[in-house]
N, CA, C and O atoms as a GROMACS GRO file, in nm:
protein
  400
    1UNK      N    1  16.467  -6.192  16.796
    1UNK     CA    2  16.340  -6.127  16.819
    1UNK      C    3  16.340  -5.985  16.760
    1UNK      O    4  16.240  -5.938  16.704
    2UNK      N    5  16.442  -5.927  16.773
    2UNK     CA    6  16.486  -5.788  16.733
    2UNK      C    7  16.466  -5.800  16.569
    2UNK      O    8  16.363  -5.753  16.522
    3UNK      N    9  16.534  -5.844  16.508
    3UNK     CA   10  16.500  -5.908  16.324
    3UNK      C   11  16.408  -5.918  16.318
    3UNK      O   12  16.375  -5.866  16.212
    4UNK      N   13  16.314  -5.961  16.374
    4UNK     CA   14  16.177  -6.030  16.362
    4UNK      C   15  16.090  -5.898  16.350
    4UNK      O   16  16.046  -5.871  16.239
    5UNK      N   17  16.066  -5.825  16.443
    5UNK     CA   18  16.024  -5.716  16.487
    5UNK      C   19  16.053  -5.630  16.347
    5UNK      O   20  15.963  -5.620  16.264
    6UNK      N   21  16.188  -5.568  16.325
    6UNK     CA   22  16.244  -5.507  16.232
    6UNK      C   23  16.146  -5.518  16.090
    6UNK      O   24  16.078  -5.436  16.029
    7UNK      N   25  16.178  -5.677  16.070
    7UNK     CA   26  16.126  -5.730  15.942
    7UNK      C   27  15.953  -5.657  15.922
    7UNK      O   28  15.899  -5.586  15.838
    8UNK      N   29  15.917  -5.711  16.032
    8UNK     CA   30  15.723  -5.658  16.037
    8UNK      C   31  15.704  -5.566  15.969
    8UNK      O   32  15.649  -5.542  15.862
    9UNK      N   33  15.832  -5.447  16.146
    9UNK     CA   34  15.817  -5.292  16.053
    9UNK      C   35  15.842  -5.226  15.925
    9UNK      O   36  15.782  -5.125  15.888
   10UNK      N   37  15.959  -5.306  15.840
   10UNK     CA   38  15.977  -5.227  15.698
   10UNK      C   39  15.889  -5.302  15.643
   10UNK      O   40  15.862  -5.247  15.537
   11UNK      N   41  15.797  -5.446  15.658
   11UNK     CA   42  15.728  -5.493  15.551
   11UNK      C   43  15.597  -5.373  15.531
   11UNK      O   44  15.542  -5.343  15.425
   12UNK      N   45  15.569  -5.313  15.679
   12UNK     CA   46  15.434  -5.270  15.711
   12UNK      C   47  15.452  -5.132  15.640
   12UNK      O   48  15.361  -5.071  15.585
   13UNK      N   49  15.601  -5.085  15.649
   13UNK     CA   50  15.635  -4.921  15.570
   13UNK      C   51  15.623  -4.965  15.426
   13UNK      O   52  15.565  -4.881  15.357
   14UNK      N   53  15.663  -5.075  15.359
   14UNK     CA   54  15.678  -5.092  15.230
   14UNK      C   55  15.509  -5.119  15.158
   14UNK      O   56  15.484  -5.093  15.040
   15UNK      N   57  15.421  -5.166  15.245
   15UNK     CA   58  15.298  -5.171  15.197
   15UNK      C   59  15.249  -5.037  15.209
   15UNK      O   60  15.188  -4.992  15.111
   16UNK      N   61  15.266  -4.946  15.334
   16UNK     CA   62  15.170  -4.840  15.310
   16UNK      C   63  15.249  -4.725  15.190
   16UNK      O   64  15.195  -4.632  15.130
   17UNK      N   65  15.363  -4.762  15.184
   17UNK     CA   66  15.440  -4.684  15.068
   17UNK      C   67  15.332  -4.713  14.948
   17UNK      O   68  15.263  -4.620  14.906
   18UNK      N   69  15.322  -4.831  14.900
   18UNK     CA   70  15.258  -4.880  14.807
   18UNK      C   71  15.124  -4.832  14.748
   18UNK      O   72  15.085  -4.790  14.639
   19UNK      N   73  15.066  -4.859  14.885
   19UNK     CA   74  14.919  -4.807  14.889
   19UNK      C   75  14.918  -4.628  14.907
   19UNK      O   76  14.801  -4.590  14.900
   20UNK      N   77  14.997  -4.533  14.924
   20UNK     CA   78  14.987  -4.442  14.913
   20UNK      C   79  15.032  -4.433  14.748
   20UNK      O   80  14.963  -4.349  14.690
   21UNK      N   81  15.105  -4.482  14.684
   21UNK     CA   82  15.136  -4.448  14.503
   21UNK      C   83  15.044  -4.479  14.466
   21UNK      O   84  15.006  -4.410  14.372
   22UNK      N   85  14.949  -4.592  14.509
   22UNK     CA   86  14.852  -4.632  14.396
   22UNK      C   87  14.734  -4.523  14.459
   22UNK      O   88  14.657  -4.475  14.376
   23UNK      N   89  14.727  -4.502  14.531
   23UNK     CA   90  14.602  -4.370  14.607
   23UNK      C   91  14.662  -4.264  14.479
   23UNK      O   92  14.597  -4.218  14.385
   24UNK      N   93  14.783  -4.249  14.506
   24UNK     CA   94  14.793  -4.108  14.424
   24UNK      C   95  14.800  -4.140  14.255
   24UNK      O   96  14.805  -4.034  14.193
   25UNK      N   97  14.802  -4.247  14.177
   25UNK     CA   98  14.773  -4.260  14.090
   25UNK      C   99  14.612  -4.247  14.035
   25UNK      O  100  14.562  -4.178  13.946
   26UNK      N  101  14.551  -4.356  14.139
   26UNK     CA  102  14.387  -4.341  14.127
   26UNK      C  103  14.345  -4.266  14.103
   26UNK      O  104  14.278  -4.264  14.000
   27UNK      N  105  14.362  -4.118  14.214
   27UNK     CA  106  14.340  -3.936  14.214
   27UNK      C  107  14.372  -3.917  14.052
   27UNK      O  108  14.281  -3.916  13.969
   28UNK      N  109  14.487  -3.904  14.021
   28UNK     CA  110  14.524  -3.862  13.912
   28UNK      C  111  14.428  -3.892  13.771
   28UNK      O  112  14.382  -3.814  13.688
   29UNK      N  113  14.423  -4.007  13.780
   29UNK     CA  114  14.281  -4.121  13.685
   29UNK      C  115  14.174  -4.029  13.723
   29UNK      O  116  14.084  -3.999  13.644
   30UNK      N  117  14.181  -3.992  13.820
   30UNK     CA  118  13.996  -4.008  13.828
   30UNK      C  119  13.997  -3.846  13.820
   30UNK      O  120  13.883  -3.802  13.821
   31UNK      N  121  14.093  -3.752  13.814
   31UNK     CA  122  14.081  -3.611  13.785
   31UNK      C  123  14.092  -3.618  13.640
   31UNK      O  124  14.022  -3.549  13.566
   32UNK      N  125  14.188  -3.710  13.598
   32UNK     CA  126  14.128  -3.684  13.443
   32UNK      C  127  14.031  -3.756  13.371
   32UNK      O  128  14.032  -3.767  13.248
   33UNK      N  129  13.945  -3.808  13.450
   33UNK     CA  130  13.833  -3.872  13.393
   33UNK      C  131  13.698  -3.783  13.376
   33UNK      O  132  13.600  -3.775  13.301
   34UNK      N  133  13.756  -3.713  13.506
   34UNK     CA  134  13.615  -3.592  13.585
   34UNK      C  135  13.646  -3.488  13.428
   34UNK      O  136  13.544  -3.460  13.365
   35UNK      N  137  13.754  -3.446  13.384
   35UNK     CA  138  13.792  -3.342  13.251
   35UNK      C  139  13.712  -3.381  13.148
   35UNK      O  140  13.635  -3.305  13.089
   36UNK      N  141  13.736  -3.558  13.110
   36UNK     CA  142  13.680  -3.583  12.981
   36UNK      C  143  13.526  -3.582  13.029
   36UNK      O  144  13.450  -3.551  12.938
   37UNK      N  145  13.492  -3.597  13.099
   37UNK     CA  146  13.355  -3.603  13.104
   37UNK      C  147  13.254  -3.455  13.140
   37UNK      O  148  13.132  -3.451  13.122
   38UNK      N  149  13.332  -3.352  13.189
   38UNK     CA  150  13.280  -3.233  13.141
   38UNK      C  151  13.301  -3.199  12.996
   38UNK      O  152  13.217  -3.137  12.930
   39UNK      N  153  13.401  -3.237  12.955
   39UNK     CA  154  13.422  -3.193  12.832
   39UNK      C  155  13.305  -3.214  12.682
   39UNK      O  156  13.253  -3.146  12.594
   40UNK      N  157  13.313  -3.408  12.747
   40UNK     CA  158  13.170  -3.461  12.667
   40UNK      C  159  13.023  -3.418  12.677
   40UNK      O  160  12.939  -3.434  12.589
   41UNK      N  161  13.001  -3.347  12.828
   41UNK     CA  162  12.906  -3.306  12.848
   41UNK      C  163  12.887  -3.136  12.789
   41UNK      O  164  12.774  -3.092  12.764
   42UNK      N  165  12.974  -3.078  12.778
   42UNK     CA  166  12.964  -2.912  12.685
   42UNK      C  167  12.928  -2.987  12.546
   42UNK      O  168  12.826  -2.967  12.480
   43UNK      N  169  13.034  -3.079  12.517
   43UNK     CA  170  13.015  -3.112  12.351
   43UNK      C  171  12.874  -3.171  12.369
   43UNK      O  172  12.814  -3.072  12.325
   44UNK      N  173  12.800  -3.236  12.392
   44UNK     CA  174  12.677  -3.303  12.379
   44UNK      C  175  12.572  -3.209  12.391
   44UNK      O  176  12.474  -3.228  12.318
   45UNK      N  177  12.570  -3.068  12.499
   45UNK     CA  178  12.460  -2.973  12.503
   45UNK      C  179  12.503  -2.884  12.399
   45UNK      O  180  12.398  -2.838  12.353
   46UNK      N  181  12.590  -2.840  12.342
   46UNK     CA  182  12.585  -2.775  12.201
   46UNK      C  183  12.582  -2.834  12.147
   46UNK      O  184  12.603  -2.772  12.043
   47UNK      N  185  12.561  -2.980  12.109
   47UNK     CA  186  12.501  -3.068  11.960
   47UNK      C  187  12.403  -3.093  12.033
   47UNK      O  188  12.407  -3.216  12.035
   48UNK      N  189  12.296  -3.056  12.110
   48UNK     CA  190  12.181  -3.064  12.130
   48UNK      C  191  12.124  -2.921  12.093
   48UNK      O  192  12.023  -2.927  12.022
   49UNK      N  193  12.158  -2.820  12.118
   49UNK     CA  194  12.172  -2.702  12.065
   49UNK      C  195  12.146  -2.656  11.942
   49UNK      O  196  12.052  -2.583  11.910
   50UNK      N  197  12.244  -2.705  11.860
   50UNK     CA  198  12.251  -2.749  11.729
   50UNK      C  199  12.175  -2.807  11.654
   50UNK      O  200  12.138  -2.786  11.539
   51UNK      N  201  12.145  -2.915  11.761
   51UNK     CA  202  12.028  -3.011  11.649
   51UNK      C  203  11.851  -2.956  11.654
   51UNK      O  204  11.752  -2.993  11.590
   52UNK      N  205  11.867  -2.868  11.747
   52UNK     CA  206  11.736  -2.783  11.799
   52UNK      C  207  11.707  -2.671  11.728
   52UNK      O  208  11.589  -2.640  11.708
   53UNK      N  209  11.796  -2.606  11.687
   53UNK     CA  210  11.845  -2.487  11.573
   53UNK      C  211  11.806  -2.549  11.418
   53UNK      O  212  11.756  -2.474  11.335
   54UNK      N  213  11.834  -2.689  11.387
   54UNK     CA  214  11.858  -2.709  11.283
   54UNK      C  215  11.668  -2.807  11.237
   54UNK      O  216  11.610  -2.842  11.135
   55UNK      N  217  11.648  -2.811  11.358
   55UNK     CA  218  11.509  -2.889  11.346
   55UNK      C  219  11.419  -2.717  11.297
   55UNK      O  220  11.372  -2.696  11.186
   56UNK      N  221  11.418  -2.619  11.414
   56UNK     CA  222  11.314  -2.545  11.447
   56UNK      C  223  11.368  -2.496  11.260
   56UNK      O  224  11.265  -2.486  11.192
   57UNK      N  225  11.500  -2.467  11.172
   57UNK     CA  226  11.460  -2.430  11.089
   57UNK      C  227  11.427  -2.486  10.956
   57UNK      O  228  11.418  -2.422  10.851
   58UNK      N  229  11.407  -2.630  10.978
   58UNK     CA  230  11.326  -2.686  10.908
   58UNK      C  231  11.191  -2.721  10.902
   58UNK      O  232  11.122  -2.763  10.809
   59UNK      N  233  11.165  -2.693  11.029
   59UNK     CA  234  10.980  -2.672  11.067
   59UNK      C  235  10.960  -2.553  10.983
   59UNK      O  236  10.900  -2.561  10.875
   60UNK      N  237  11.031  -2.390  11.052
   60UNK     CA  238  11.010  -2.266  11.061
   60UNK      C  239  11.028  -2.215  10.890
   60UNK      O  240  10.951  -2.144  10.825
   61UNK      N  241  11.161  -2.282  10.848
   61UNK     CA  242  11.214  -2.207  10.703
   61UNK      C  243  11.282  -2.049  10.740
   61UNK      O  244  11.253  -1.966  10.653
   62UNK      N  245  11.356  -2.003  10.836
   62UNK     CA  246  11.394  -1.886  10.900
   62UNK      C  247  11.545  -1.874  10.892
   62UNK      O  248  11.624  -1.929  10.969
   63UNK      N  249  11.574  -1.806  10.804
   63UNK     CA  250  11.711  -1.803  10.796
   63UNK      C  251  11.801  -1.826  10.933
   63UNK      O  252  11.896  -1.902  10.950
   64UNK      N  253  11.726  -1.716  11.042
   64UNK     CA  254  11.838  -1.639  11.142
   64UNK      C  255  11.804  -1.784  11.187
   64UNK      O  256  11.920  -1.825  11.201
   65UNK      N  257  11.719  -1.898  11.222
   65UNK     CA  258  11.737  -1.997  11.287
   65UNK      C  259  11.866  -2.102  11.234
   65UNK      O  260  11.965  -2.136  11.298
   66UNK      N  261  11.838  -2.129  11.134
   66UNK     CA  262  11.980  -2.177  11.100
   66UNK      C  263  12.128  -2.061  11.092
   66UNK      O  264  12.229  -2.131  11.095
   67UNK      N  265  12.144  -1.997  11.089
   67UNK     CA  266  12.264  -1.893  11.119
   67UNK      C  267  12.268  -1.958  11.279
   67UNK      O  268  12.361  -2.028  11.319
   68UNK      N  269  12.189  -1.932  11.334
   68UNK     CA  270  12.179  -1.977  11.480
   68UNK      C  271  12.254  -2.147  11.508
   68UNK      O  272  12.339  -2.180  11.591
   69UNK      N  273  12.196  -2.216  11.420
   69UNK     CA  274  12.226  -2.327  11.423
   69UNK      C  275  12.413  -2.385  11.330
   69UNK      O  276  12.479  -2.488  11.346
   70UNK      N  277  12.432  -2.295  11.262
   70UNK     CA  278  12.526  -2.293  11.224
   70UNK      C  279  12.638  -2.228  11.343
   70UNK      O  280  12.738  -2.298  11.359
   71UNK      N  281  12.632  -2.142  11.400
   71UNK     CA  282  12.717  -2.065  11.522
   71UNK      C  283  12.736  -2.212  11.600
   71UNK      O  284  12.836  -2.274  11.637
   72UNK      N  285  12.598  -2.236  11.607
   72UNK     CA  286  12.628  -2.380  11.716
   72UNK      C  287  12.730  -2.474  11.669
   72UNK      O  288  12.827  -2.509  11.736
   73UNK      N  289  12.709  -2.503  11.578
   73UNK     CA  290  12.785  -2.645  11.501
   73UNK      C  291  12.916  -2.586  11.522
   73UNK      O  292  12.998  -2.674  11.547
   74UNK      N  293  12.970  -2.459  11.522
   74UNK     CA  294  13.136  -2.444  11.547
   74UNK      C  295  13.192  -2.421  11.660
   74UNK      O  296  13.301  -2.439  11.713
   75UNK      N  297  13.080  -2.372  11.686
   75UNK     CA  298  13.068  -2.397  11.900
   75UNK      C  299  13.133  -2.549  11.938
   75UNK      O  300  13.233  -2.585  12.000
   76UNK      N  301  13.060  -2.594  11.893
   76UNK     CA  302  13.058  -2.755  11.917
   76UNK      C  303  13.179  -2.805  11.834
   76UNK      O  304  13.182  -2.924  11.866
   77UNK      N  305  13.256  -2.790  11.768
   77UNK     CA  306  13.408  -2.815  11.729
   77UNK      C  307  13.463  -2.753  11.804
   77UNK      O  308  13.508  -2.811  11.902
   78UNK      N  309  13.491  -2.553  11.786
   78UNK     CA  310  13.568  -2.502  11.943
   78UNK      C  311  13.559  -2.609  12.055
   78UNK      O  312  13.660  -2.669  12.093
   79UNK      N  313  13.431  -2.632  12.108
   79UNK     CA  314  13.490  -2.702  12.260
   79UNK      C  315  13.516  -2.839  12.235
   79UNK      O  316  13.540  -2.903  12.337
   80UNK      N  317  13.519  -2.912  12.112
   80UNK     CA  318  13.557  -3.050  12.114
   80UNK      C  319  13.705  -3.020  12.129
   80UNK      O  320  13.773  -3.086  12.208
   81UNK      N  321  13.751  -2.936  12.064
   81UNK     CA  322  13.893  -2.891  12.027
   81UNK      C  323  13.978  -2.894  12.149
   81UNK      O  324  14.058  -2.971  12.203
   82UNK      N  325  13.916  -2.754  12.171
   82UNK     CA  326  13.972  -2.706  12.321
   82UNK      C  327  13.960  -2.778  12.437
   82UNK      O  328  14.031  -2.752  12.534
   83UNK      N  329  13.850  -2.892  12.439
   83UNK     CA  330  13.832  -2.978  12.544
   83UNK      C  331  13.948  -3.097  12.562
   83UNK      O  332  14.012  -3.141  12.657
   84UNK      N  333  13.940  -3.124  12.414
   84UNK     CA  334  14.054  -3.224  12.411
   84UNK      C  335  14.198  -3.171  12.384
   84UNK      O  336  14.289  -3.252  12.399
   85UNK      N  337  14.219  -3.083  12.358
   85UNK     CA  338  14.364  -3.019  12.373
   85UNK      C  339  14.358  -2.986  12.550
   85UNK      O  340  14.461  -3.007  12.616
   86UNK      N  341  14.266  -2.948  12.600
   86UNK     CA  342  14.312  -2.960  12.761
   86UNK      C  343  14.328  -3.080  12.835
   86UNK      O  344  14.410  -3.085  12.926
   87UNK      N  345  14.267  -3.163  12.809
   87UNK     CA  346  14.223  -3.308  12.848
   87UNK      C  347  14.362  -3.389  12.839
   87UNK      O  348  14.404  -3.470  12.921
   88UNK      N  349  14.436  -3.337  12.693
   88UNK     CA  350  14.558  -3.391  12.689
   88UNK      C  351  14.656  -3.359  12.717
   88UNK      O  352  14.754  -3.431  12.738
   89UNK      N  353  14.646  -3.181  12.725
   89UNK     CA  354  14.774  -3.138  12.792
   89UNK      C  355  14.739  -3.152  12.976
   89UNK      O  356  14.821  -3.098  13.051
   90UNK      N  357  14.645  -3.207  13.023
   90UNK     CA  358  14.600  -3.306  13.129
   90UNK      C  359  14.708  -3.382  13.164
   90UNK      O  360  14.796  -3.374  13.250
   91UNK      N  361  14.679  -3.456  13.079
   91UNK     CA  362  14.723  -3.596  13.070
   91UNK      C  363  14.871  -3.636  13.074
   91UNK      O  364  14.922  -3.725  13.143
   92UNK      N  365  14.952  -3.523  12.957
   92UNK     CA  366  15.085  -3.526  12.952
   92UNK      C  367  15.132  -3.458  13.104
   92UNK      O  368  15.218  -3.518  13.168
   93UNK      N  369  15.097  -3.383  13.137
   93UNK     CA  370  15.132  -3.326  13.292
   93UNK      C  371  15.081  -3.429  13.381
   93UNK      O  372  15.164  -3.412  13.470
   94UNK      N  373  15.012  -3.519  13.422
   94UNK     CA  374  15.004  -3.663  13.439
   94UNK      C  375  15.127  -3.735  13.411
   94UNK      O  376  15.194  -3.767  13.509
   95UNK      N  377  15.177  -3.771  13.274
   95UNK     CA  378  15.269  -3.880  13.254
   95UNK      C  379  15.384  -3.790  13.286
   95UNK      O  380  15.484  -3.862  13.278
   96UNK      N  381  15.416  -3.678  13.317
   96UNK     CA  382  15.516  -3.614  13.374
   96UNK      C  383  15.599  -3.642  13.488
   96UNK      O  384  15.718  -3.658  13.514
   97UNK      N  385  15.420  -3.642  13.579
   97UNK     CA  386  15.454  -3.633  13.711
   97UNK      C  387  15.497  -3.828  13.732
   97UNK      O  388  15.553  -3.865  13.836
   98UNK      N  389  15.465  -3.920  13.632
   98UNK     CA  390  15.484  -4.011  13.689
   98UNK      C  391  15.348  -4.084  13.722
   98UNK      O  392  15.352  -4.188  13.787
   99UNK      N  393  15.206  -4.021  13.673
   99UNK     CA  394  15.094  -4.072  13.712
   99UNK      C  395  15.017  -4.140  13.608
   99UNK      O  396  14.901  -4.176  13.623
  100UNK      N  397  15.089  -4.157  13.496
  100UNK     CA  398  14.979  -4.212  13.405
  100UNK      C  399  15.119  -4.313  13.281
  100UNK      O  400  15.080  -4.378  13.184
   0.00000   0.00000   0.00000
């Protein structure tokens, strides 16, 4: 009866062991999911930015609007850059810890 008992208890420690790694993997996933998706969202409002700059100076014919629209367009590489160089040094601190 004593074995019996025993057995339950390490089966019942070995599942919630389980289910706590995969909890803390999930977290890990889903913090770096929350990164890429701010990241896509900066890059998408400066190429909206951009493409707003680059319309008004083809309506307008205004230099400073395209200068404007040009600032944008490297805007919008900076944070593709920098988004994804964080995203990945993310990620590697992730496969560090054992989470990815």
């Amino acid at each position: 009866m004593l074995c019996a008992t025993l057995a339950v208890v390490l089966g019942v420690a070995l599942l919630s062991y389980r289910s706590s790694v995969a909890m803390s993997l999930a977290q890990n996933e889903r913090d770096l999911t929350q990164a890429i998706v701010k990241v896509n969202s900066a890059l998408l409002s400066t190429l909206k930015d951009a493409e707003t700059g680059q319309r008004g100076f083809l309506l307008l014919r205004k230099p400073r609007i395209f200068r404007v629209c040009v600032c944008k367009g490297l805007r919008a590489r900076h944070i593709c850059r920098a988004g994804l160089f964080s995203v990945s040094t993310e990620a590697r601190g992730l496969q560090a810890r054992g989470g990815a």
